[in-house]
Structures are given as C-alpha cells and as structure tokens.
C-alpha positions as CSV (number, residue, x, y, z in Angstrom):
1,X,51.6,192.9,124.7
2,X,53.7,193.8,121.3
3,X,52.2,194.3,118.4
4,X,54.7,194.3,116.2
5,X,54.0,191.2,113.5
6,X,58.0,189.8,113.2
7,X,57.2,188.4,117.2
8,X,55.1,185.5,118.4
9,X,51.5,186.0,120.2
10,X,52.8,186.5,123.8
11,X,56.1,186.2,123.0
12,X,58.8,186.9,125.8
13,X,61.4,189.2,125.1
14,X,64.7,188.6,127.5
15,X,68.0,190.9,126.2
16,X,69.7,190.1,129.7
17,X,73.1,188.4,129.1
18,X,72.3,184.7,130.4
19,X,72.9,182.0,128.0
20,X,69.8,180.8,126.9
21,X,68.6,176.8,127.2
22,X,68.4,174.9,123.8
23,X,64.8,175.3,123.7
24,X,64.7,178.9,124.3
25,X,67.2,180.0,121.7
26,X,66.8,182.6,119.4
27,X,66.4,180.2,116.3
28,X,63.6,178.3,117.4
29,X,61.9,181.5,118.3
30,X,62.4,183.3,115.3
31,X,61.1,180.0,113.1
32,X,57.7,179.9,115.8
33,X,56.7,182.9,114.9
34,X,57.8,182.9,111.6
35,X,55.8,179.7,110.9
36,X,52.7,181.4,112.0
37,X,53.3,184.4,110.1
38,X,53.9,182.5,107.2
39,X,50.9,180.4,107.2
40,X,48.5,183.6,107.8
41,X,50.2,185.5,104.8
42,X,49.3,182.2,102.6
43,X,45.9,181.3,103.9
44,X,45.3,185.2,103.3
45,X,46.6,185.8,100.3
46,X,44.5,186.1,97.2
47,X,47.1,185.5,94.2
48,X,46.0,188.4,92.5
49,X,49.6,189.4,92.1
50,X,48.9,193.4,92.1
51,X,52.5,193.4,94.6
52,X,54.5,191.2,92.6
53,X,53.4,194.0,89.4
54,X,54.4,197.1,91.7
55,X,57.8,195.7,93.1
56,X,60.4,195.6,90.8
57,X,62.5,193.5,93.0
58,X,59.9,190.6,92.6
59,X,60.0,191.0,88.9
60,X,64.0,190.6,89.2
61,X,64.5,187.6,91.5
62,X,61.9,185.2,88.9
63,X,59.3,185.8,91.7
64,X,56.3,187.9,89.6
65,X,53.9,184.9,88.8
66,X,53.5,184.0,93.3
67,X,54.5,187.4,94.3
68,X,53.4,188.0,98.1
69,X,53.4,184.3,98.9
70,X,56.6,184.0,97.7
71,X,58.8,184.6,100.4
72,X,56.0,182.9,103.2
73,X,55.9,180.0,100.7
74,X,59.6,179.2,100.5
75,X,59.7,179.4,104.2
76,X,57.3,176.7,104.7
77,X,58.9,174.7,102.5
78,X,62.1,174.7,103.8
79,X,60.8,174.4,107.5
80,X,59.1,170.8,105.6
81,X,62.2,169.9,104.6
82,X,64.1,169.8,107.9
83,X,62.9,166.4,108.8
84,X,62.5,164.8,105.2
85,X,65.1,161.9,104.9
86,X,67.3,163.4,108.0
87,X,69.8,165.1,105.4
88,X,71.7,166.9,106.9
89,X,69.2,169.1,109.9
90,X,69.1,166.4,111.9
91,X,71.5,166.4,115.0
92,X,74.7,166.0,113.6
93,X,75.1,161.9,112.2
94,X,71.4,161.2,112.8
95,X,68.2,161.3,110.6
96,X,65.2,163.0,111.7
97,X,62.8,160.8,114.0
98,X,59.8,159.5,111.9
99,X,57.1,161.8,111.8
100,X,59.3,164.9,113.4
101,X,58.7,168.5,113.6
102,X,61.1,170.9,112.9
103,X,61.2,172.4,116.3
104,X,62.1,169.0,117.5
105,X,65.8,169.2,116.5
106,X,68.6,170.9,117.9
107,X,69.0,174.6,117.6
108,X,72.7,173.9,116.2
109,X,70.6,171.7,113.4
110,X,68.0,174.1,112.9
111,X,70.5,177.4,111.9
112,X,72.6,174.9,109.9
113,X,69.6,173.8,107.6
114,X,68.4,177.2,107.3
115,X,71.9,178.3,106.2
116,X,71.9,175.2,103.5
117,X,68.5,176.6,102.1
118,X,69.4,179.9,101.6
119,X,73.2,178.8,100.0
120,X,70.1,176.7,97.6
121,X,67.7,179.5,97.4
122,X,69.9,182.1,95.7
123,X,66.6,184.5,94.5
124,X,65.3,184.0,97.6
125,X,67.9,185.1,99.1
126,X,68.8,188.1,97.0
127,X,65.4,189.4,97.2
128,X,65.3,189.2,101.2
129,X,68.5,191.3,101.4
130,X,67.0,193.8,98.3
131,X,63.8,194.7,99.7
132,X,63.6,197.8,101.7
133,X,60.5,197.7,103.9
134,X,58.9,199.9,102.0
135,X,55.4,198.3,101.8
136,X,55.2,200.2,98.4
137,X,53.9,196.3,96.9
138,X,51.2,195.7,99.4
139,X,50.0,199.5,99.5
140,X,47.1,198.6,97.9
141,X,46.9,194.4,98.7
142,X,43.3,193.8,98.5
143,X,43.8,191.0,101.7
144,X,45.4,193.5,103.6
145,X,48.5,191.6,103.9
146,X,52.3,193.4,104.5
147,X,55.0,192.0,102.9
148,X,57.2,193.6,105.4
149,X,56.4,191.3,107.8
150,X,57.0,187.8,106.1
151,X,60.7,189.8,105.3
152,X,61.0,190.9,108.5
153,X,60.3,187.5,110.0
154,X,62.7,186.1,107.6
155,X,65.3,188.5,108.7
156,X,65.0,187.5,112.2
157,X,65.3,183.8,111.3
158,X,68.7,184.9,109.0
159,X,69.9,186.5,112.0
160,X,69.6,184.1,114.6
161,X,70.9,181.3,112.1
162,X,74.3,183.3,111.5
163,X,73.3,183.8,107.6
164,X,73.5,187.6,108.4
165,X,77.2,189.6,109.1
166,X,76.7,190.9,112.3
167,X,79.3,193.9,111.3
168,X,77.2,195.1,109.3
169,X,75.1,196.0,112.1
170,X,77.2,196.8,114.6
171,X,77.7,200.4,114.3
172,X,73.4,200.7,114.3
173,X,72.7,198.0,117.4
174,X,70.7,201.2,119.1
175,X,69.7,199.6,122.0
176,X,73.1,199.7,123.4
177,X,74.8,203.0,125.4
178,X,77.1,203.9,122.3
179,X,76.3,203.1,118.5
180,X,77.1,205.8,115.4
181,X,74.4,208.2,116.4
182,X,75.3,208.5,120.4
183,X,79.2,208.4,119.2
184,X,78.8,211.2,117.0
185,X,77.2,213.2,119.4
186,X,80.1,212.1,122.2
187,X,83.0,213.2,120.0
188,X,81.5,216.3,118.2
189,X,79.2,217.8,121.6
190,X,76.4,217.7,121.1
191,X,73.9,217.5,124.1
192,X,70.9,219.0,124.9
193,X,70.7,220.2,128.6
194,X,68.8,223.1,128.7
195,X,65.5,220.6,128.3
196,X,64.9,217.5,130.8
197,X,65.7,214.0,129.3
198,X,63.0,211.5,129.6
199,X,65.1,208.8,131.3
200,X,65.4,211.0,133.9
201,X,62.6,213.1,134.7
202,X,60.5,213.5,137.3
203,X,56.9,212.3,137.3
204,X,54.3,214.5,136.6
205,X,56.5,217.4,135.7
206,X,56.0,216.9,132.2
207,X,52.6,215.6,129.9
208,X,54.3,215.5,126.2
209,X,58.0,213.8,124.9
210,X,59.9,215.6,121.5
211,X,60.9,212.4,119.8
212,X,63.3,213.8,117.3
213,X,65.1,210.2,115.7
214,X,68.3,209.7,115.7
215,X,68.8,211.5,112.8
216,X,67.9,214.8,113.7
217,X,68.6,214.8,117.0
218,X,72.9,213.9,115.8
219,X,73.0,215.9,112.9
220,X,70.8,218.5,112.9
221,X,71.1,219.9,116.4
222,X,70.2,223.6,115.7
223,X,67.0,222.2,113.7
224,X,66.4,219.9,117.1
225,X,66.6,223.1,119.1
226,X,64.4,225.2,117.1
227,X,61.7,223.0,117.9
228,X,62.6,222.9,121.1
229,X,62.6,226.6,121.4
230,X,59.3,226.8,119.7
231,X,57.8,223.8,122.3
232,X,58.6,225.7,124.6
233,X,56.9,229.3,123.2
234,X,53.9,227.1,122.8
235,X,53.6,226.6,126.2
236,X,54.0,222.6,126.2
237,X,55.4,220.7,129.2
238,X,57.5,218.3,127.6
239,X,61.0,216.2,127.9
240,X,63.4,215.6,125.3
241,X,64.1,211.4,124.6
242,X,67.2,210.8,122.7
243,X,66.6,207.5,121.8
244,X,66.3,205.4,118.3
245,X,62.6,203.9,117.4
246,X,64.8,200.7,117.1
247,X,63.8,200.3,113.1
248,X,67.8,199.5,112.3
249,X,67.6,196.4,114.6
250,X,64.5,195.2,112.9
251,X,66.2,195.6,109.2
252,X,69.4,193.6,110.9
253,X,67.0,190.9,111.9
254,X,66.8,191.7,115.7
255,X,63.2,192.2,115.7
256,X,63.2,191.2,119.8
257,X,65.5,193.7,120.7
258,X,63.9,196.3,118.7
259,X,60.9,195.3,120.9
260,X,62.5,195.4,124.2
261,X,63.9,199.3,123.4
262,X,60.6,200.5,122.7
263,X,59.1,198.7,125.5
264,X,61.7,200.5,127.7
265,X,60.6,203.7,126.0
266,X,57.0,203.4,126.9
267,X,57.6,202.4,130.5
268,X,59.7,205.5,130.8
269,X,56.8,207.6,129.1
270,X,54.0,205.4,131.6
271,X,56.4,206.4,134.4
272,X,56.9,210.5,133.7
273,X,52.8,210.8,133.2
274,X,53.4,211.4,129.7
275,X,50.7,211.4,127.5
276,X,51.3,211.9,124.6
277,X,54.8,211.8,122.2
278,X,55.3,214.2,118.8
279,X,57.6,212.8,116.4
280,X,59.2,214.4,113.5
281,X,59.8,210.9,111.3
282,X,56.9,208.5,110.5
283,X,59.3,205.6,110.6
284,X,59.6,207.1,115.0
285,X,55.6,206.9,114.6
286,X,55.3,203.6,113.5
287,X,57.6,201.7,114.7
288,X,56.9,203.6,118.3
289,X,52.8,203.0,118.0
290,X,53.6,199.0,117.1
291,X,53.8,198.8,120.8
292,X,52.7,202.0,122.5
293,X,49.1,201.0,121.1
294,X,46.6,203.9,122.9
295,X,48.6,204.3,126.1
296,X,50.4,207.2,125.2
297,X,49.1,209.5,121.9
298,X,51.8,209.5,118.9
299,X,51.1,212.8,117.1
300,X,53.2,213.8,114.3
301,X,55.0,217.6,114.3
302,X,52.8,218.5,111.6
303,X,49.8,217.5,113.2
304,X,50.8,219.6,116.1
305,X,51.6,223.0,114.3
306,X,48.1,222.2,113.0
307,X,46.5,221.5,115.9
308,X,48.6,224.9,117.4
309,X,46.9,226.9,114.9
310,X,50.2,227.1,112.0
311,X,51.9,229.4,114.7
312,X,55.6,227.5,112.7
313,X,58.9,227.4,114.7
314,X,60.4,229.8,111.9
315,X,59.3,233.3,113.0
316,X,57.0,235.8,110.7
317,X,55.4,234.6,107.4
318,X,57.2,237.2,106.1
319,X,60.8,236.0,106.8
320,X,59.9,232.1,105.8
321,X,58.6,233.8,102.6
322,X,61.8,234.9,102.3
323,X,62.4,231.2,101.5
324,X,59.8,230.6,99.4
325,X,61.6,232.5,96.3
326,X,64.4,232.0,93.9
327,X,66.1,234.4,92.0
328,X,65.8,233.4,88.0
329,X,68.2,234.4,85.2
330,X,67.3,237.6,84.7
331,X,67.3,238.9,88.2
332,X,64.4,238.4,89.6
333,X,62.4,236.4,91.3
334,X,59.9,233.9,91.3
335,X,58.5,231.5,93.6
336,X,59.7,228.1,93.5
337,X,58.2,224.7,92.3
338,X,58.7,221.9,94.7
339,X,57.5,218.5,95.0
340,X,57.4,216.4,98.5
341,X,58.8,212.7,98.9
342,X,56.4,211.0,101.3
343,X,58.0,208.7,103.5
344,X,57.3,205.1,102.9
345,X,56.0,205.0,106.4
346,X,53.7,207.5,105.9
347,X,51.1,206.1,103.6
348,X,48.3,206.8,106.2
349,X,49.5,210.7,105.9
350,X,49.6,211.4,109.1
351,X,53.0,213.7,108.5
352,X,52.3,213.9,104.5
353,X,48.5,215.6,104.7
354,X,49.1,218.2,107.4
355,X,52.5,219.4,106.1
356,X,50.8,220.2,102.5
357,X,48.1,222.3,104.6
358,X,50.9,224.3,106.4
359,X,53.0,224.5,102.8
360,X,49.9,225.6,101.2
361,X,48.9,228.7,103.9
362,X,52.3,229.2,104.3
363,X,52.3,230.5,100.2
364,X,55.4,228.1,99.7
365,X,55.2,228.3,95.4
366,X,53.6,225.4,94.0
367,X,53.5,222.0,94.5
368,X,53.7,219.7,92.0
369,X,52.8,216.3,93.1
370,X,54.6,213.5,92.0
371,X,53.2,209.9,90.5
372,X,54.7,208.0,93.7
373,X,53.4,210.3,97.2
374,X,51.1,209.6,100.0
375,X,49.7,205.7,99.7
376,X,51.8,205.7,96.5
377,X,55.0,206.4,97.5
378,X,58.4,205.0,97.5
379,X,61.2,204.4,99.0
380,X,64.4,206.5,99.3
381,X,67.0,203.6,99.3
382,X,68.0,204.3,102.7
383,X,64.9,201.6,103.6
384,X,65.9,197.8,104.7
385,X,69.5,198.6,105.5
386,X,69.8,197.6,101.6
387,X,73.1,199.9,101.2
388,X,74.8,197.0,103.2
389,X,74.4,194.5,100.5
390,X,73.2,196.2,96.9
391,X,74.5,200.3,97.1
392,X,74.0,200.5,93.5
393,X,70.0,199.5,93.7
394,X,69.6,202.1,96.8
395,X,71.2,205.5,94.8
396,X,69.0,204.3,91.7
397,X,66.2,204.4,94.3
398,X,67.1,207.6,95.1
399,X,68.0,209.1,91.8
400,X,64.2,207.6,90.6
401,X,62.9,209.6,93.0
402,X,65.1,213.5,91.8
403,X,64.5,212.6,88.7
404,X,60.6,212.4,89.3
405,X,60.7,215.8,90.9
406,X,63.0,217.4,88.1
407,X,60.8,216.2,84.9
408,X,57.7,217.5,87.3
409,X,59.3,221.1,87.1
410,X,60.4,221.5,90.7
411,X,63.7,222.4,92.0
412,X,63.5,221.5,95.3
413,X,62.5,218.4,97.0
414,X,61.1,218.5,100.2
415,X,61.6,215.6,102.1
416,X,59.1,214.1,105.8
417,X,61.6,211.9,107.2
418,X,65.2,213.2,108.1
419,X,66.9,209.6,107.0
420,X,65.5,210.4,103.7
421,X,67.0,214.1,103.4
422,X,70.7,212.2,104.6
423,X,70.2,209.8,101.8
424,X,69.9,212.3,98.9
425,X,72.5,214.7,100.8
426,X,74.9,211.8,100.7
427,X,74.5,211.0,96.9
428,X,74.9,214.6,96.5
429,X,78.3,215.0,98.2
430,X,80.3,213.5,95.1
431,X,78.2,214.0,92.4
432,X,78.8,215.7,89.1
433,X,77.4,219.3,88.7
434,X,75.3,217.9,86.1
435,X,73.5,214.9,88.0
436,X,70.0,215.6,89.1
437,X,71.5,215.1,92.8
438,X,72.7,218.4,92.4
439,X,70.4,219.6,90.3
440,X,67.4,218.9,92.7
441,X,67.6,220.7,96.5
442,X,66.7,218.0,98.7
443,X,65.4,219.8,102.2
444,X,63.4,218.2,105.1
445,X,60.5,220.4,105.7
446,X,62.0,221.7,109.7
447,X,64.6,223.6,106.8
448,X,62.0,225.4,105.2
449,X,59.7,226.2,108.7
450,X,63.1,226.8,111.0
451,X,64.7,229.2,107.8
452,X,68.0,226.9,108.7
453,X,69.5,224.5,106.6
454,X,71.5,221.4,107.7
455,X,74.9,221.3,106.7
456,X,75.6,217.5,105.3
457,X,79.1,218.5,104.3
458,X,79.8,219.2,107.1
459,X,78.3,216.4,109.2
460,X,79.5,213.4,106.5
461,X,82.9,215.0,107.6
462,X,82.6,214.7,110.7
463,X,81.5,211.3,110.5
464,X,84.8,210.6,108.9
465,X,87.0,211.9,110.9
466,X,85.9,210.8,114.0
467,X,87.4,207.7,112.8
468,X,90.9,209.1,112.6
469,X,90.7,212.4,115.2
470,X,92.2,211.9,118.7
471,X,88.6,209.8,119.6
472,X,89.3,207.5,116.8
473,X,90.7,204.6,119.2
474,X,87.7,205.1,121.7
475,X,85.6,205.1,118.3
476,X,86.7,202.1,117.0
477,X,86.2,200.8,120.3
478,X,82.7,201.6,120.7
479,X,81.8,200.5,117.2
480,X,83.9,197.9,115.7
C-alpha cells in the first residue's frame, strides 16, 4: 500500500485510458484525500510558527502569523463553502441540498468552485505555485508535520480542477515512453547496452539496480558509465533502470501517476530478485522508499563506496588528488576550499554524511560548511517546478546559495543531487564574468570521484537544438 501522504488510505491508482464514472473522477479523489490530510495537519499542528519564521515565502504571501496551518486551513474552508447558500458549486442552476457535503456535488461543480476560490485566494495561490518542496520550514516542526504534503495535496486538487497549465508539464509527464529526458537521449544516442535494463532482465540474474535519475543518466552518460564500470569492478550483480523517480509529476499535481510509475518500478525490482537499489540523488531515494517501504533496500552511492571500503570509481588517490588543487597567482598551488550544498531531500544525510567521510579521507582541501547543509539546508530553485511560474525567485534561490559558499572562502561548490548541479550550470551559461555563478564551480561530487567533468554547454545546446535539428518535427511531436 503507498505511502506517499498526497494519496488517500487504500487509495486505488488506475492510469488506464477508460473514462472514469462521475464518482471516481480525479477531483473528488484529490479533495478525499486532501480533506484528511488537511484536517491531520490542523489537529496536529502546534501554532508555534517556527516554519512560517524559516520560509520566506510565508512571510511574503501575509501568511507568517498561521504559518503551517495555512495552506490545510484555507483548504477546509473552501471545501465548507461549497455547499453554503448553493453559489455557484452547486450543479449548474441549483443550490446545494440542505445539509450537503462537498462530495455530494458534481465533479464539473466541484473543479469549478475550486477554480472560483483560488481566482479569490490570490496569496494562496501565489504561495502554492512559490514553494518548492523543500521541507526547509518544517525541518525542525516540533509536531512532525511536512508542509510538503498539505502543498502537494493542494497541487493534486489544482490539477485535477484545470487551475494548473498542463503544458507546463508536458515535456516532464515521465511516466510516459517519450518525455525531455528519454527524447534527449533518442536524438543525441545515448543508450546503455553493454549492462542489462531492469525492464527486461531475467530473474535471478541480478541482486542490485543503479538508479542513476534522469538527470544523470541523459546528460552525463560518461559519469553514468563510470559507475557502471566501477559496479562492475566491485563485483556487484546489478541492472541498469532508466527510469524517473516520478518527483516532476508530483510537483505538476499528478501525485497518482507518480504512484503508479514507482509501483511499476518495484514490481519490476520484486520480479528480477532484486534486493536492493543504489541511487545517486536523494530526491530517487525518497520519492522511491515512499513506496518501496523494506521490500527492496534503497542505499545511497555514497553509502555504498563506504560500505566498499572508499575503493572510488576514479582510479588512484593519487590521480583524484590531482583534483583536489588549484593553481594560485603566483604559480603554485594550493589545495582548494569547497563547501557542499545538501540536497533538500537529504536532511536525514543519508548521501550528505557519507560523502564528507569519503571527501575527508580522500584529502579533498577543506571544507567549509555552510549556515544552510544537512537538516538545515535549502533549496536550489530547481525544487517545486517553481521556474514554471516565478524564474526570478528560483536563480535568487540559487544565487543565495553561491553566494553562501563564496563569503565562506570556497571556490567550488559541490553539489549531492545532479538536478541541483544543472540548476547552477544553467544560471551559469549567460552570466557575467563577474557574477558569483561564474565565480563559484558548481560540481556534483561523481565529477570530483570519476576526475570527469560534465559538459553543461554542451548538453543546454543540445537541448536546443533538438528542437530545430532534422528530429525537431518528431520532437515537437513527442513533446508539445
């Protein structure tokens, strides 16, 4: 049974392409579990206002004094007023029945009133597109409580009521054959067949899956395959899975699909034997372990080089320490300063802790540790799917983050999660020399253990031209 707190207790997930009855549809399912996930986050929450001080999205949208309850509190209201004096949620020319719930009106009335509310609720609104996921608010909620998951739910309801563009999803629905990531491996070759695919193995040849994220595994193939070159050294019986976590369907409100594609990834994992999966993003590792619960181990590629005794896909200490200096004005050398960006997955550090203990015996300069990491941390702006709606607030989120690093001394940035390394790579591509963008190398740690570095110009290219090469019809095709 999922996990994952956007979906109702025992809720049925159906993706086939069937219309759906009136009292199946996606709006009343997204408001049930909504409603349940709203009332929890109220009964639950203390009002101490400790998230509503640590997010300044909360501050902006008027919403400091209520802060956590906010969003759950403004969804129970306006689930209330549905039914009060018929105006307008009702089916169309009637008022609500005396003593009506919400979920007994007509799906059509139900997306329209949620649509009226949010055209009301302008804050509200503008702080449900603004927030990023990043759990950086409720890090340290003393109920325990995740805002995430009164957004997400809202999300879902936004989605299913139409209040969402679905084209600014479509190029990300990842549970379909071709979205950006498999289309940008189609036209540009990239493919992996010297390792078996999970989808297709057999059972019982294999006990471990490389789950690189789509990320990596599109843009950073020769990274991808260093790892796989090094699984294999190690002596691991493993399968490759190409497939997305599903996190950008649950930022574009499509938590239940989300569910479905890792539900399809476990069975596949259940079906090859596999026991355990190493990821090399903690966005993978959560979103993955919402559902995979203990049937198959997530494990972290930090933990494993760990666990393997540091023996690093990046040959000799000697060549990686190659890395670890930088020539200084007068010639020589010194090592460098660096600082790591935690993902805002991550706050358990289960990528964070063991990839300062291989930094550190590694002899990689020194660290300097910045005011937001581990449980602390922020987010990148690449969290939320926020560049579809506010790209200004994400690059400030992004440029908070350099700048951090830079006034702590350190000259690179070394990043857990690949999505986060594309972020600051993209802001870097049109900078001026003098921003902190360029100022600040921004590497994901496989570039410092593998000696290779990924070449964003390179890719962001790529991604345009595919657009208007000899593929671009079949591109804009596939993607809208």
């Amino acid at each position: 049974m999922a996990t994952d707190p956007t979906l109702g207790e025992g809720e049925k997930v159906d993706v086939g392409l069937k219309e759906q009855r009136p009292e199946q549809s996606a709006i009343k399912a997204a408001l049930r579990a909504a409603e349940a996930l709203w009332q929890r986050a109220l009964r639950d929450c203390a009002l101490c206002g400790r998230c509503a001080a640590r997010c300044p999205i909360y501050d902006q949208e008027g919403a400091g004094q209520i802060g956590q309850s906010f969003a759950a509190a403004a969804g129970l209201r306006m689930l209330e007023g549905f039914c009060e004096n018929g105006e307008g949620h009702a089916p169309a020319g009637q008022a609500a029945p005396a003593g009506a719930r919400w979920n007994q009106l007509v799906p059509e009335a139900l997306a329209q009133g949620v649509r009226e509310f949010l055209a009301k609720e302008g804050e509200l609104y503008h702080y449900l597109r603004r927030c990023c996921l990043c759990d950086h608010c409720t890090a340290w909620c003393p109920s325990g409580l995740a805002t995430t998951a009164t957004v997400k739910a809202w999300r879902r309801v936004m989605a299913a009521a139409g209040v969402l563009d679905a084209r600014e999803s479509q190029s990300v629905l990842v549970d379909q054959p071709w979205h950006i990531f498999s289309v940008y491996r189609a036209v540009w070759g990239i493919s992996y067949p010297e390792w078996p695919d999970l989808a297709t193995v057999a059972p019982e040849t294999v006990d471990t899956v490389f789950f690189p994220g789509c990320s990596l595994v599109s843009y950073a193939p020769e990274l991808t395959r260093a790892v796989g070159r090094w699984l294999d050294e190690a002596g691991l019986h493993w399968a490759l899975c190409l497939d997305c976590c599903g996190s950008p369907l649950v930022s574009a409100g499509l938590a239940e699909r989300s569910l479905a594609l890792r539900q399809r990834i476990l069975a596949e994992c259940l079906a090859a034997g596999v026991r355990r999966v190493v990821t090399v993003c903690s966005g993978c590792a959560e979103e993955l372990g919402a559902v995979f619960g203990g049937a198959v181990e997530i494990v972290s590629l930090p933990q494993l080089m760990c666990e393997l005794g540091g023996n690093l896909p990046g040959g000799s200490q000697a060549e990686r320490e190659i890395l670890n200096q930088v020539q200084d004005d007068a010639g020589g050398v010194r090592d460098i300063i660096y600082a790591i960006h935690d993902s805002c997955h991550d706050r358990a550090q289960t990528s964070g802790a063991p990839l300062r203990a291989l930094l550190e015996a590694g002899g990689l300069g020194q660290l300097r540790e910045l005011e937001h990491s581990c449980r602390n941390t922020a987010c990148c702006g690449a969290g939320g799917a926020v560049a579809a709606y506010d790209p200004t607030l994400c690059r400030e989120r992004a440029e908070t983050i350099l700048s951090a690093a830079a006034e702590r001394g350190a000259g690179t940035l070394i990043t857990t999660c690949p999505t986060c390394a594309y972020t600051m790579a993209q802001y870097a591509l049109e900078a001026p020399a003098e921003s902190v963008f360029k100022r600040v190398q921004c590497k994901h740690y496989l570039e410092v253990f593998c000696r290779q570095r990924v070449d964003w110009d390179k890719v962001f290219a790529q991604l345009g031209g595919m657009w208007t090469g000899q593929y671009a019809a079949w591109v804009a095709e596939q993607l809208g």
